[in-house]
N, C-alpha and C positions, 0 to 999 in steps of 0.2 A: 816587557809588558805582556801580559795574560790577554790575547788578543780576543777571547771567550768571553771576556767582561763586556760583552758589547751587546750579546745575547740575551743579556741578563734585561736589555731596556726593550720595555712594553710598546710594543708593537699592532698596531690593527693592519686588517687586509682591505682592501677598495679594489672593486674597478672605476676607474677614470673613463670617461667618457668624450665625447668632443665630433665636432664632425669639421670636415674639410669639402666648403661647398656641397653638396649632395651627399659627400659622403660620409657614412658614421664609422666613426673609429673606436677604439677603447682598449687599454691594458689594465695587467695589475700592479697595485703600488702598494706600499708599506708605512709610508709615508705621508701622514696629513691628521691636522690638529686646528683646533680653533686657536686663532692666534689673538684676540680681541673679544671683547662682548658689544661695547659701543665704539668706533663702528663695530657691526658682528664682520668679525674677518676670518678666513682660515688659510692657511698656508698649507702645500703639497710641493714635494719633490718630482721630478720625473727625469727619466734617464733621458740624454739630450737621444739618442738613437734611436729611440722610441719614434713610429708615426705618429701616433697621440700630443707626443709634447709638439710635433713642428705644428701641428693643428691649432693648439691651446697657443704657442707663439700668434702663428697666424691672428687667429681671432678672437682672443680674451676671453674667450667661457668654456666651461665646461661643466658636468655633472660627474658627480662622486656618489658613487652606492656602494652603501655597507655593507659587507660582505655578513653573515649570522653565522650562528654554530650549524644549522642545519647545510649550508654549503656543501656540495661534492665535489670533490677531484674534477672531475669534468670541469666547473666552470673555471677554474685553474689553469686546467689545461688550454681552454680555449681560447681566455684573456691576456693568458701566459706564455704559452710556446710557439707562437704564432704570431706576424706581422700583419696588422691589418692594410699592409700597404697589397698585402695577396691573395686575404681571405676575408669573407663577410663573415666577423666575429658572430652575428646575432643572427643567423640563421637557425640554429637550434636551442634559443633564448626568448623567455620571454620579459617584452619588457614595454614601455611607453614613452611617451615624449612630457619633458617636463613644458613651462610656458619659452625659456628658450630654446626650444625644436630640436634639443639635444636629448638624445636617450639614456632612461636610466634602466636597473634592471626592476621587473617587477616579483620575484621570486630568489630564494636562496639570498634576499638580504632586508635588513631591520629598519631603513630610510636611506633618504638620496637628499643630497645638499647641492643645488646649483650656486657655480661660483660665477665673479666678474673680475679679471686678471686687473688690480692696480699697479701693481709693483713686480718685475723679477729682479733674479739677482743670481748672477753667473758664480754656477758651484762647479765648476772642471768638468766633471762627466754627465751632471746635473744642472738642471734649472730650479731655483727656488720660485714657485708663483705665488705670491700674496695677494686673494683676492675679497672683493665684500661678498658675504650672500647675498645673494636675490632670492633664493625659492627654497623647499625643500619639506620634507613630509616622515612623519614614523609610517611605517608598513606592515611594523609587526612587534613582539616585545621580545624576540629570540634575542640571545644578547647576541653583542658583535664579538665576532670570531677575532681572536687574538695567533699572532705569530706561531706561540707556544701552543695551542688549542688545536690548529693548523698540522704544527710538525706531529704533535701527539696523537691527534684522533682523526685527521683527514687527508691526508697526503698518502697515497699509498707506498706501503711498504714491501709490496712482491718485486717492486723492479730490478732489487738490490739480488745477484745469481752468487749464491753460496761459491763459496773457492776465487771469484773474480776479483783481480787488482784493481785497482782502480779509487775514484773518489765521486763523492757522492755531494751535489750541490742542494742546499739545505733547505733554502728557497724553492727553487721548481723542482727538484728530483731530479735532475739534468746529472747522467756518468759518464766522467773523464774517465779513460782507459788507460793503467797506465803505470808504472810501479810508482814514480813523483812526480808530483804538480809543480809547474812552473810558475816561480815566486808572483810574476805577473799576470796570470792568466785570468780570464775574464771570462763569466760564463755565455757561453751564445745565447742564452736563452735569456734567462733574464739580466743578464747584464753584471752580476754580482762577484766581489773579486777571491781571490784563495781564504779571506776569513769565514766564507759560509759554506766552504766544501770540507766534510768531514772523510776519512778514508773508510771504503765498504767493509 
């Protein structure tokens, strides 16, 4: 199998949002689609390792903002390579609280969709959450940044040091060092396994 045919399916960016009692959480996901119109439903994956999902387990909502083409690296970075179990993601963010007291971003995306967790459904490394909307708002008419839009015009590309071995993970930019990747290996960062690291 051509394990690159996978690449080829259209992909948007979010951060996921959520709080745990006081405190607000949020990553990025790839992951989430309207699953229904009547009820309006959407479905979202999230990696089980994620603080965000033990949240969204914990207490059934969360808020989804759209990531737009105007997006920089930064909020990538910020939503991406970092545990909100150690850092206040939203200290350098601006953003507001939807009506369930969950933050979304207000800047660097096109609307935010509040969900209500009906249903999950155990995916191995993942949770599937199928939820109804509750809330949700346009912000702006920038379209929504896609996977490809992403790899191509926003992600930066200086990390990558001319002559270095290694492999380069396609999702957050995250380099293994190293002449081969091991067949299993899983990125620390986002989580993602040997089909999204290309060699530098």
């Amino acid at each position: 199998m051509d394990i690159d045919v996978m690449n080829k399916i259209s992909y948007g960016l979010f951060v996921l949002t959520a709080k745990d009692g006081e405190k607000d959480c949020g990553c990025v996901i790839n992951t989430a689609m309207q699953a229904t119109v009547n009820p309006n439903r959407i479905l979202i994956t999230v990696n089980k390792d994620s603080y965000t999902h033990d949240a969204i387990l914990k207490n059934k909502e969360f808020n989804l903002s759209i990531l737009d083409e105007s997006s920089q690296f930064a909020i990538y970075k910020n939503f991406g390579f970092k545990s909100s179990r150690d850092a206040d993601k939203f200290v350098e963010v601006k953003f507001a609280r939807s009506s369930n007291g969950i933050v979304y971003l207000t800047q660097e995306t096109n609307g935010y969709i509040s969900g209500k967790v009906v249903q999950t459904v155990d995916l191995g490394t993942h949770t599937l959450f199928i939820a109804d909307v509750t809330d949700g708002k346009v912000l702006s008419d920038t379209p929504s940044v896609t996977y490809a839009y992403y790899y191509a015009n926003i992600k930066e590309k200086n990390n990558i040091e001319t002559g270095k071995k290694g492999f380069i993970c396609i999702v957050c930019g995250f380099i293994y060092e190293g002449e081969s990747l091991p067949a299993d290996y899983i990125c620390p960062i986002c989580k993602h396994g040997v089909a999204d690291f290309r060699p530098l």
